[in-house]
C-alpha positions, 0 to 999 in steps of 0.5 A: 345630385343625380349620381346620388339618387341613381346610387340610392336606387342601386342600394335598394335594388340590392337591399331587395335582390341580395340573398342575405342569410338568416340570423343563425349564428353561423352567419354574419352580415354587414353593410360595407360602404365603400367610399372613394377617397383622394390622398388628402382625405377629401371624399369624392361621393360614394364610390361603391355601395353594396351588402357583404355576407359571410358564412361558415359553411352552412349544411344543406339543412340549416340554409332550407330550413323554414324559408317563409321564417328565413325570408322574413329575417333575412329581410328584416336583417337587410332593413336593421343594416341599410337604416344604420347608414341612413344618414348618407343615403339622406331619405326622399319621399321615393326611397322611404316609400320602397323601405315601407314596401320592404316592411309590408311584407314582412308578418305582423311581428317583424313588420312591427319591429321594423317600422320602429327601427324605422321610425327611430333612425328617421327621428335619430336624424331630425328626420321628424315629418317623415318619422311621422308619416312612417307612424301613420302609414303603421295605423294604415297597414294594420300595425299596432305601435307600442310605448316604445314605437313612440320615445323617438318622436317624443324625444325629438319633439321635446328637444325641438320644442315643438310642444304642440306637436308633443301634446297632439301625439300623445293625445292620439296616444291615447285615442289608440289605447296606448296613452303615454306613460312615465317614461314618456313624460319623463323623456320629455321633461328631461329634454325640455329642462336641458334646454331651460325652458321652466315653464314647458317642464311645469306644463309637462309635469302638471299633464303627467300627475294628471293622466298617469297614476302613481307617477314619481320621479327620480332624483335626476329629473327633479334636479333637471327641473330645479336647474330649468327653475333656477336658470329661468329666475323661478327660484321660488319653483325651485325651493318648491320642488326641493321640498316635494322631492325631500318630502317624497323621501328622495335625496337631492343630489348634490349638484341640485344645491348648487343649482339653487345658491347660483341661481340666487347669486346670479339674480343679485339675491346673496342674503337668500342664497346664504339663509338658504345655504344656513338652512340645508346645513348641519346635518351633512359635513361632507353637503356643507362644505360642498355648499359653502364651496358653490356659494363661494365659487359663486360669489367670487365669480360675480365679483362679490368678494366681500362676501365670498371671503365671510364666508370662508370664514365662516366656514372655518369657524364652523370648522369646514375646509374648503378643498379647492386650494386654488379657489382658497388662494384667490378669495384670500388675495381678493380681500388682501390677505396672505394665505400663510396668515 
């Protein structure tokens, strides 16, 4: 534990005495970590740890030039490079004080990018308490975040279903004058449907048509809160939000179906699943086979193969093919029939 925390200390000390070069593109820098390790592969902890630079020759005019300007990039360089590997030096409150440093004396238009950096590697890494704290300290030293600054936390928020701390950040989003926009509710309805959690979605939707104007979604998140509605038994919710997104003239994916027809066979719901499925077709051959397919695959997976094999006859009759041979061959020996006949 020692050794680690002297080898955390030595980087920094590196990162802060190395003389790294500017971002011309006749430089090239990178950090080389070199770690011991035994025959058979098994790390014994960092062994060296430290920043490599190369360059081409650089004339005397090139390295001279602008060195306030050349300071700030090399040590905004250092930073992007040392945040890349932050999960091995695994952060303390003592090594994220000595990156705020770093960033503090930076001018305003670096220090902002690289305490968004910041903030995104410590989120990257579930790191949510000090990712915070780095957002505050940005208000402290005069920084202004921007939209941008703030998708990690949203995104870590919501996947942690820490809603409370969802909702608190955007409301000091707003109370700063940078109230969260599509993107941000987006974000955050596409990691709460992930986890099938229906009834956060609907809260999150609700705040979005309320605070941003003009909001409309994509195909994909209407699919991601049919699949949330439909896996938490609101399939009610589901047929809602298919309407509105036909209304709104988007075209449902083709996995959004399947979504809906699983969701009503998983709850013992066939005859709803099949009006469902008689509704949504006639209009696209290529959907009603798909459909029928998902239904079938459905059924026969619940172990109703009664209705799996009406529907394939069904679907024959209607002059559909079902292109899974392997799913045709087991609904036929399910119900005892010959798949020559």
């Amino acid at each position: 534990m020692a050794a680690c925390h002297l080898w955390r200390r030595f980087l920094i000390t590196q990162l802060r005495r190395q003389t790294c070069v500017s971002s011309s593109p006749i430089y090239k820098c990178k950090l080389s970590m070199h770690v011991k390790t035994s025959n058979h592969g098994k790390s014994f902890g960092p062994h060296f740890c430290g920043l490599i630079f190369y360059s081409t020759n650089p004339s005397p005019q090139e390295t001279h030039e602008n060195p306030d300007l050349q300071q700030q990039e090399q040590t905004l360089l250092k930073l992007e490079h040392f945040l890349k590997n932050i999960k091995q030096i695994l952060p303390d409150s003592l090594v994220l004080n000595d990156l705020m440093e770093m960033c503090d004396k930076l001018e305003l238009s670096h220090r902002n990018n690289a305490y968004d950096m910041l903030i995104k590697a410590l989120c990257k890494e579930n790191y949510v308490d000090l990712a915070s704290d780095v957002l505050e300290k940005m208000f402290n030293v005069g920084c202004t975040p921007r939209i941008l600054t703030f998708h990690p936390l949203i995104s870590v928020y919501s996947e942690n279903n820490q809603m409370d701390r969802l909702y608190a950040l955007f409301d000091m989003m707003k109370s700063r004058g940078c109230p969260p926009d599509s993107v941000c509710y987006i974000t955050a309805l596409r990691k709460v449907c992930y986890r099938k959690r229906f009834a956060e979605a609907s809260q999150l939707l609700e705040s979005m048509v309320r605070d941003v104007s003009a909001c409309k979604l994509d195909a994909v998140t209407y699919d991601l809160l049919i699949y949330a509605a439909c896996k938490t038994g609101k399939f009610e919710d589901g047929l809602e939000l298919l309407g509105r997104m036909k209304a709104e003239g988007i075209r449902p994916l083709s996995g959004t179906y399947t979504h809906i027809l699983n969701g009503f066979v998983k709850g013992g719901e066939f005859d709803k699943a099949h009006l469902f499925l008689l509704q949504e077709s006639g209009n696209n051959p290529s959907l009603d086979s798909s459909n029928y397919e998902s239904l079938i695959r459905s059924c026969s997976s619940a172990g109703r193969e009664k209705e799996a094999y009406e529907l394939f006859m069904e679907m024959k009759f209607k002059g559909l093919e079902l292109l899974d041979d392997q799913l045709c061959k087991e609904v036929l020996e399910n119900h005892g029939v010959d798949e020559e006949t």
